[in-house]
RODO-2510 file (C-alpha; in nm, 4 decimals, decimal comma):
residues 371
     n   res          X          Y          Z
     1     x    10,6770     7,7942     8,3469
     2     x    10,4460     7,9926     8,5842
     3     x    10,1773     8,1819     8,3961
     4     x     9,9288     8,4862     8,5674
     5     x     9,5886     8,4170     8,4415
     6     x     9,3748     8,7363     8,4271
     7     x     9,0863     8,8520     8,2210
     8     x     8,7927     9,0906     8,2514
     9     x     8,9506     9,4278     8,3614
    10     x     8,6468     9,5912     8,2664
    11     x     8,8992     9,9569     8,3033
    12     x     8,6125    10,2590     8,2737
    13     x     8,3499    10,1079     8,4280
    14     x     8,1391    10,2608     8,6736
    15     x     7,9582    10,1012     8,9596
    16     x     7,6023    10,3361     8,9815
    17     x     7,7806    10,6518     8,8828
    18     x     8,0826    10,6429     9,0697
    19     x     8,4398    10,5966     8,8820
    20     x     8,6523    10,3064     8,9314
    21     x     8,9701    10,4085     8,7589
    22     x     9,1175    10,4993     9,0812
    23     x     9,0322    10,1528     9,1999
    24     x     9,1608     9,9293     8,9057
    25     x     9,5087    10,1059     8,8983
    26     x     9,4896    10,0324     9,2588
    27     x     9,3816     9,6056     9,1954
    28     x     9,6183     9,6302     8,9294
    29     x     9,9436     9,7269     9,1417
    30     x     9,8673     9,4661     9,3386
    31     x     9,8159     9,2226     9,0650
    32     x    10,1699     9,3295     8,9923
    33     x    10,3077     9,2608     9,3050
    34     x    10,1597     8,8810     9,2803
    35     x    10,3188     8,8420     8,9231
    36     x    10,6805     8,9835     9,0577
    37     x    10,6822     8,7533     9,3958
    38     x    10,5385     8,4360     9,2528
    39     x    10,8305     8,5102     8,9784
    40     x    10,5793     8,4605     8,6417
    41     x    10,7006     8,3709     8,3162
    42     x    10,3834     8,5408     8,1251
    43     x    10,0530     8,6625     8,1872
    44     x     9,7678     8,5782     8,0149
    45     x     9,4786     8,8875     7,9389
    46     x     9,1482     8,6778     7,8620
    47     x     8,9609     8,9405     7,7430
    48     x     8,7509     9,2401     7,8258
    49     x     9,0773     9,5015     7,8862
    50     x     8,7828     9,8115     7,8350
    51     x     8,4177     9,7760     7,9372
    52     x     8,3548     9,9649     7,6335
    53     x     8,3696     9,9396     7,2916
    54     x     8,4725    10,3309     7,2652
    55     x     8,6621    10,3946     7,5784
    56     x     8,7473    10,7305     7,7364
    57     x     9,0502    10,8996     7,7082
    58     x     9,1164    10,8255     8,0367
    59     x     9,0527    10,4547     8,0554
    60     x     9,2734    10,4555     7,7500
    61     x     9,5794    10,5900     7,9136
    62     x     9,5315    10,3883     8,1932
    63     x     9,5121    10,0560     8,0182
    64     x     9,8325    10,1914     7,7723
    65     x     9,9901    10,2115     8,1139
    66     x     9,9195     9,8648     8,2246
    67     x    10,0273     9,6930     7,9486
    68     x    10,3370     9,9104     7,9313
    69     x    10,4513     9,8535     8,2842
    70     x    10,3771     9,4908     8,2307
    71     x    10,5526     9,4483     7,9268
    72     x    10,8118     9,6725     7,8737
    73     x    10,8909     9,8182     8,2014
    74     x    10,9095     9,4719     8,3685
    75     x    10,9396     9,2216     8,0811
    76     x    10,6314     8,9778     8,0849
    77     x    10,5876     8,8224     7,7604
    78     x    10,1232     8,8926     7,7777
    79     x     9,9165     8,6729     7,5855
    80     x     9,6022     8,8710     7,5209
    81     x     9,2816     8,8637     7,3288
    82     x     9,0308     9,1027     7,2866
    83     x     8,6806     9,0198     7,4847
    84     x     8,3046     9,1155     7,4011
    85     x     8,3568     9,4842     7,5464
    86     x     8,6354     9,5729     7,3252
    87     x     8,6634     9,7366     6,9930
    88     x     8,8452     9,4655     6,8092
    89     x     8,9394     9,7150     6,5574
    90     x     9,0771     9,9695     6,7758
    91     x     9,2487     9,7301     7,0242
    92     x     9,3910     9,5679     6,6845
    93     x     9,6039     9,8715     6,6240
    94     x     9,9808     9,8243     6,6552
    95     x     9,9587     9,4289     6,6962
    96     x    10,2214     9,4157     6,4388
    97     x    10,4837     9,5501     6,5992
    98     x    10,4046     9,4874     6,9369
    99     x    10,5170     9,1306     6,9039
   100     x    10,8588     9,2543     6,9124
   101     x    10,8669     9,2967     7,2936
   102     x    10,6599     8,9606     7,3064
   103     x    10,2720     9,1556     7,3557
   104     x    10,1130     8,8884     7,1566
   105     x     9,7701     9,0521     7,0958
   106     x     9,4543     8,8286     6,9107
   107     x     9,1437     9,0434     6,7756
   108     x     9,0223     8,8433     6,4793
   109     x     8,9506     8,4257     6,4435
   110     x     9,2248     8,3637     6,1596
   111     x     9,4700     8,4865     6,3827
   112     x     9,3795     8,2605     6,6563
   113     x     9,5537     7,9368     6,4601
   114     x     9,9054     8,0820     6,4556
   115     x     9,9973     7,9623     6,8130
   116     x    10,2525     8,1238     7,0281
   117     x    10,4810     7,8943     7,1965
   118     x    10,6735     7,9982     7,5237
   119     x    10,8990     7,7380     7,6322
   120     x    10,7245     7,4185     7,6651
   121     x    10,3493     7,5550     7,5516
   122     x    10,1893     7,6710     7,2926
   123     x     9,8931     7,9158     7,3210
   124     x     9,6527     7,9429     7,0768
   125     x     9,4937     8,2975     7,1298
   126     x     9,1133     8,3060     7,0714
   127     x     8,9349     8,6825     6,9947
   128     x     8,5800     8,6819     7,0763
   129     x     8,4204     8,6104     6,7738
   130     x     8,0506     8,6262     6,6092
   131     x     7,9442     8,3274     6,4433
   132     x     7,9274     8,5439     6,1082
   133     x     8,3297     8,5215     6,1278
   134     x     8,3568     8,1349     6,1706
   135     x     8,1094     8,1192     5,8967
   136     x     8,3555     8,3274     5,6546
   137     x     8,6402     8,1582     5,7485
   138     x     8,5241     7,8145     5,7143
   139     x     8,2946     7,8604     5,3926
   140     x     8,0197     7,6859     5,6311
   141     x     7,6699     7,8722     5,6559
   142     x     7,5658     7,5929     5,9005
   143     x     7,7819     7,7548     6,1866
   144     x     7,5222     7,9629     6,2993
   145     x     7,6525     8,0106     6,6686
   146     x     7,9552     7,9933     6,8614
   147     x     7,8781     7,5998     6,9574
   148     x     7,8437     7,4615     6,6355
   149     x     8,1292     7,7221     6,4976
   150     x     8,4073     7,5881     6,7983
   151     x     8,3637     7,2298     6,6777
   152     x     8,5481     7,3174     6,3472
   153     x     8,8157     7,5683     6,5184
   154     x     8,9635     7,3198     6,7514
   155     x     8,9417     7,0703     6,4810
   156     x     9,1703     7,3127     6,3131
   157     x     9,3706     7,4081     6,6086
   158     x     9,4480     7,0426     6,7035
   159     x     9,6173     7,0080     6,3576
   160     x     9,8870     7,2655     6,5149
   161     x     9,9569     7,1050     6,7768
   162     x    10,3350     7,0047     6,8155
   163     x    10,3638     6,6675     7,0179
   164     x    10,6276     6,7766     7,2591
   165     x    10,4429     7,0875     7,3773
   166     x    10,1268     7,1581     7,6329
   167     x     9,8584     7,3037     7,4872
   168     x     9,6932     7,6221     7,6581
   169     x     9,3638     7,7608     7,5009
   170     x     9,2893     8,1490     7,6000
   171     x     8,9118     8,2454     7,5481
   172     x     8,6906     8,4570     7,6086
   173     x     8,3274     8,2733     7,6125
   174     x     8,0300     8,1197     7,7454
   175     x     8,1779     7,7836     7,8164
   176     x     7,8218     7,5199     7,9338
   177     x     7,7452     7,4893     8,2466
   178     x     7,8654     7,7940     8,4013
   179     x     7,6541     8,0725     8,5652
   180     x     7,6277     8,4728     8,4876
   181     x     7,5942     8,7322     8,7525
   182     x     7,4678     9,0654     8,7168
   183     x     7,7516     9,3257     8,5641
   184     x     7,7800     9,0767     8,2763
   185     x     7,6640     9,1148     7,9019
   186     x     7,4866     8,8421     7,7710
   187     x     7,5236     8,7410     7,4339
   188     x     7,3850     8,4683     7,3902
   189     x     7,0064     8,3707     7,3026
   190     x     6,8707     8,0014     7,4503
   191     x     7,1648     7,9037     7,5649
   192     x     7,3218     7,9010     7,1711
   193     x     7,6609     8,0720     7,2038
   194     x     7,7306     7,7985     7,5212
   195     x     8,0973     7,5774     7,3645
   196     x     7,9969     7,2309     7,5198
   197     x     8,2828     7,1444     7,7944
   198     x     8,3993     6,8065     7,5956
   199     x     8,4631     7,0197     7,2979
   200     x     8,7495     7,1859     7,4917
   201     x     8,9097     6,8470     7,6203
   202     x     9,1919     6,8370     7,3487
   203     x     9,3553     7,1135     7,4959
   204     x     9,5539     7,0705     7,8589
   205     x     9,4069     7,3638     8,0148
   206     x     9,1909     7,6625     7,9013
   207     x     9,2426     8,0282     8,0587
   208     x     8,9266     8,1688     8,0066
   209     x     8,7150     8,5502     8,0340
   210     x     8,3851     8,6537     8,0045
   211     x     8,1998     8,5352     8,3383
   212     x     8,3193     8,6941     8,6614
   213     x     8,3026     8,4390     8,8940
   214     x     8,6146     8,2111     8,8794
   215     x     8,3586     7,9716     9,0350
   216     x     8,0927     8,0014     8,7040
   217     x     8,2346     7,6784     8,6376
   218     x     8,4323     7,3759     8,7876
   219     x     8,5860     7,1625     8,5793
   220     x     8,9293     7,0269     8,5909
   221     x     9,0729     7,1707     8,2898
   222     x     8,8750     7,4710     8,2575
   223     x     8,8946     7,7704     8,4438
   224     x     8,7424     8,1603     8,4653
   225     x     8,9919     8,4192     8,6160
   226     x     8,6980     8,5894     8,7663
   227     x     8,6865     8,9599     8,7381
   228     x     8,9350     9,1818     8,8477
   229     x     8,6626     9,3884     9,0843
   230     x     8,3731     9,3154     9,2239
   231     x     8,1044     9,5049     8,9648
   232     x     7,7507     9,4345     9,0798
   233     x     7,5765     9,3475     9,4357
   234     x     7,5145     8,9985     9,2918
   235     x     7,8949     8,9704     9,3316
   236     x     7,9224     9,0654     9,7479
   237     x     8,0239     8,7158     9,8093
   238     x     8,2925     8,6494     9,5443
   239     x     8,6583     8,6856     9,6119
   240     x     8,8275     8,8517     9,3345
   241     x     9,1953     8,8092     9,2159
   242     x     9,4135     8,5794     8,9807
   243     x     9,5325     8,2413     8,8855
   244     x     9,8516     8,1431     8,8678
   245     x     9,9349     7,8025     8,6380
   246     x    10,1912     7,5708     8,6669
   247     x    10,2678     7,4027     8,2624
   248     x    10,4855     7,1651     8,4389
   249     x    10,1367     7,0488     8,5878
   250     x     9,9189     7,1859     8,4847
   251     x     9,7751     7,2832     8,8138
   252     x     9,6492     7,6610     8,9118
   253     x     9,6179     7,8156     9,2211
   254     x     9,4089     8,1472     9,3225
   255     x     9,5501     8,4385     9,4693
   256     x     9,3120     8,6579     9,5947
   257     x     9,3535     9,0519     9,5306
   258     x     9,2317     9,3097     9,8181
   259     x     9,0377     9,5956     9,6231
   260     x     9,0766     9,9625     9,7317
   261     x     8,6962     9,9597     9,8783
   262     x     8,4784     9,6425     9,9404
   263     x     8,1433     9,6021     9,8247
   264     x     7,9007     9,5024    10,1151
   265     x     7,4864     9,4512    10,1235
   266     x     7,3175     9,5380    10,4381
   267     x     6,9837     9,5357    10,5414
   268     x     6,8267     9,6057    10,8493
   269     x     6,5949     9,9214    10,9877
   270     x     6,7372    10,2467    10,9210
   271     x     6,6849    10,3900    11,2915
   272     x     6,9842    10,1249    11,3454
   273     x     7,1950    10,1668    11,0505
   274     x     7,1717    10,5169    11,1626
   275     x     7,2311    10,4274    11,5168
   276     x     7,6661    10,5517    11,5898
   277     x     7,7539    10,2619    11,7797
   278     x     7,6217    10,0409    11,5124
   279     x     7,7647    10,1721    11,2078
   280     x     8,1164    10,2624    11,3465
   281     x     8,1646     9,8930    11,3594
   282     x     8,1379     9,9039    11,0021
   283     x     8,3297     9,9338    10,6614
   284     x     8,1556    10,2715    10,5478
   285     x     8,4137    10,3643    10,2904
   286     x     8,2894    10,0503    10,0894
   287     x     8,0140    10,0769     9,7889
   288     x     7,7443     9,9958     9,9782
   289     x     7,3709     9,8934     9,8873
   290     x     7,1124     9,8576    10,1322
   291     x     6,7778     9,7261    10,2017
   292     x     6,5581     9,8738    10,4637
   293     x     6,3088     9,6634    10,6415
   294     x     6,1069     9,9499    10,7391
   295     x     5,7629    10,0092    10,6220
   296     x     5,7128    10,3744    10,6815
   297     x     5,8088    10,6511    10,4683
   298     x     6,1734    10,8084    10,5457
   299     x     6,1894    11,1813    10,4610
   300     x     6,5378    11,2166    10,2960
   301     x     6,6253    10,8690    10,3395
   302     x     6,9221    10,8479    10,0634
   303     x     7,0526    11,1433    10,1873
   304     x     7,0604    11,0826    10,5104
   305     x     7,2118    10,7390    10,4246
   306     x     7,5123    10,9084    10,2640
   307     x     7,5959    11,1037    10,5309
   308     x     7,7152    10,7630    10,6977
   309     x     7,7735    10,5564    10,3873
   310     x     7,9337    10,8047    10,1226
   311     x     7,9507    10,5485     9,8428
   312     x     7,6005    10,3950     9,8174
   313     x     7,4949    10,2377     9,5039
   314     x     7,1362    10,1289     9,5658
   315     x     6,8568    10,1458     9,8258
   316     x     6,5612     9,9157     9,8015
   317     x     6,2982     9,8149    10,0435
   318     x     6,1989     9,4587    10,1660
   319     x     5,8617     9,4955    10,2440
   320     x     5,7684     9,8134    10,0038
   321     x     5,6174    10,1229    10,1601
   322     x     5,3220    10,1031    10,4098
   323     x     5,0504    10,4295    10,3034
   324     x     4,8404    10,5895    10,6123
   325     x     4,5412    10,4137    10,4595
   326     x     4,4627    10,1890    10,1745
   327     x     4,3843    10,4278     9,8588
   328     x     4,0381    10,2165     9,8365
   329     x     3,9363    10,3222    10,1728
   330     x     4,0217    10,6894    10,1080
   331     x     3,8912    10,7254     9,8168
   332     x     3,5168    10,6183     9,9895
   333     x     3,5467    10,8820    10,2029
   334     x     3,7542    11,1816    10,0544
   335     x     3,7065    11,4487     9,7728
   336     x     4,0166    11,4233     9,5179
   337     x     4,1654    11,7499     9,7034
   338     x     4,1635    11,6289    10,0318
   339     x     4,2908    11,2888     9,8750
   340     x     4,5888    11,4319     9,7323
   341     x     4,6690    11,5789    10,0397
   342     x     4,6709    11,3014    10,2446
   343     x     4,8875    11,1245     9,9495
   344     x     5,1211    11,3757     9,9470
   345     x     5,1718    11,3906    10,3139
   346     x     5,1839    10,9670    10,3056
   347     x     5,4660    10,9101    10,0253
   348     x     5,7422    11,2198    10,1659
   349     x     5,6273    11,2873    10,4533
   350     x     5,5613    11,6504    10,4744
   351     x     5,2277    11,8669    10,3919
   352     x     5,1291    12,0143    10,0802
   353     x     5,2802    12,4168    10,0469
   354     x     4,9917    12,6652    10,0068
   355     x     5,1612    12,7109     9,6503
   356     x     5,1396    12,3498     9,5707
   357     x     4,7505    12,3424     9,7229
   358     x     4,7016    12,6368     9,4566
   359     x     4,8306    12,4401     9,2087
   360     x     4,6894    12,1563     9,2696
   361     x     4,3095    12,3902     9,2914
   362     x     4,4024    12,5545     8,9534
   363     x     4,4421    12,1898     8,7549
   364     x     4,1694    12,0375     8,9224
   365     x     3,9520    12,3247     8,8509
   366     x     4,0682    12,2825     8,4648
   367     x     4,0063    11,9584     8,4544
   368     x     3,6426    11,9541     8,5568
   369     x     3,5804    12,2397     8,3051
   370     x     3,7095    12,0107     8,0665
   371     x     3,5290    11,7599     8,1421
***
């Protein structure tokens, strides 16, 4: 069998302000197109369908849609569980009957030890799960964090396990020794909710969601999907798109998924980001951040910056702002009216309005009565 790996959808998300539904249906007809020409069996959802816990309407319909044209429009058996993000209550409605058309959907531990089995596999569906759930289920207050608590739910899985099959594990944790990036939620404390690697090594591989890097960790068994976009700066470098697994042999191999827009960094001086011949050579539909190098103050400067690069999503300095004069040395020689003139006129650039200098008269007046 060939299996799509996929997790961390993340559908409603936005990336500083701007919507991303458009771009997710987008990622998502082409993970389509991967699943239909590398001819999958099933596709495996690790977790984190919604980046919220109460989703819009919108990224509601949109993930109803996904699921629908994978399953029932084209006939992919999906093996999903529910991830940190998502309401395991509210995803948990209908999973009853949607196992008729083979949408085998985990929200809750106990259901994680009835295993599906597709052809020569079985897959043993793990929800994310608070310790507090492990510690009900196994009548063990000593399970006090996902570590301790996965020692006893292999244990329980392994006593499932039907010689003659593979054995997949689907996940959606903090596995050790893997990395976080930005546009992740961390749940853990210390390091406590981290499932030690050789705790995993009964199982023949382990599809797993949570970290968006499909590089977070390297291990031979073990494997992130990665997000299915790119959702922070910290994530500029990562290539983004699924894994497709081979239960003959266990072996997986990436296929990378173009998004609708790129995310990019730059930094340089904004006279040349500005600059036509420079910035026609590049991708200026993508979300862009950008650090200046300059040190003076830029009237306007994210303004301006959107006039070239509509989708920015942060501006940041490397060297900070460079003031007319040290406040120290000002404040030696200047009254607090000339001062905050010569403040104003540093940090944007312009003079103070006669209204603003009769402001600024009234309140200083006020204050020294006061005083």
């Amino acid at each position: 069998m060939k299996i799509l790996h996929t997790a961390d959808w993340h559908i409603g998300k936005k990336l500083a302000g701007f919507d991303l539904l458009a771009d997710q249906e987008a990622v998502f007809a082409r993970l389509v197109q991967v699943a239909q020409a590398q001819q999958v069996d099933a596709i495996i959802i690790a977790g984190d369908l919604y980046d919220r816990a109460l989703p819009s309407e919108a990224a509601t319909a949109v993930v109803n849609r996904m699921l629908f044209r994978l399953n029932r429009e084209l006939g992919y058996p999906l093996l999903v569980v529910s991830g940190n993000h998502d309401s395991a209550v509210r995803l948990n409605t209908g999973r009853d009957w949607y196992q008729s058309t083979q949408l085998y959907l985990n929200t809750r531990l106990d259901q994680a030890f009835t295993p599906v089995t597709l052809g020569e596999t079985q897959f043993f569906l793990l929800p994310y799960f608070e310790p507090v759930a492990a510690r009900q289920y196994f009548a063990d207050e000593s399970l006090t964090n996902i570590a301790k608590a996965m020692v006893p739910v292999v244990a329980k899985m392994q006593t499932l396990f039907a010689p003659d099959k593979r054995h997949v594990l689907v996940g959606h944790f903090f596995a050790a020794g893997s990395a976080h990036s930005d546009s992740e939620t961390r749940v853990n404390v210390g390091g406590l909710d981290a499932v030690a690697v050789g705790d995993l090594a009964p199982f023949d591989y382990v599809a797993l969601g949570h970290l968006h890097n499909r590089h977070a960790l390297n291990a031979e068994k073990i494997q992130y999907s990665g997000a299915l976009l790119k959702y922070s700066v910290s994530e500029v470098a990562q290539e983004k798109g699924v894994y497709i697994l081979d239960t003959a042999t266990m072996t997986r191999e990436f296929v990378p998924l173009a998004p609708k827009y790129e995310v990019q960094h730059l930094t340089d001086r904004y006279a040349h980001l500005a600059t036509p011949d420079y910035y026609q050579g590049l991708d200026r539909e993508a979300y862009t951040a950008i650090t200046l190098t300059d040190t003076q103050v830029i009237p306007n400067v994210m303004a301006s910056l959107r006039e070239i690069f509509p989708r920015v999503i942060g501006l940041d300095r490397a060297h900070g702002v460079r003031l007319a004069q040290t406040p120290q040395v000002q404040a030696a020689k200047l009254g607090p009216l000339p001062l905050l003139q010569d403040f104003f006129q540093a940090t944007t650039g312009t003079q103070l309005s006669a209204q603003q200098q009769a402001w600024a008269e009234q309140a200083l007046t006020a204050s020294q009565k006061e005083s």
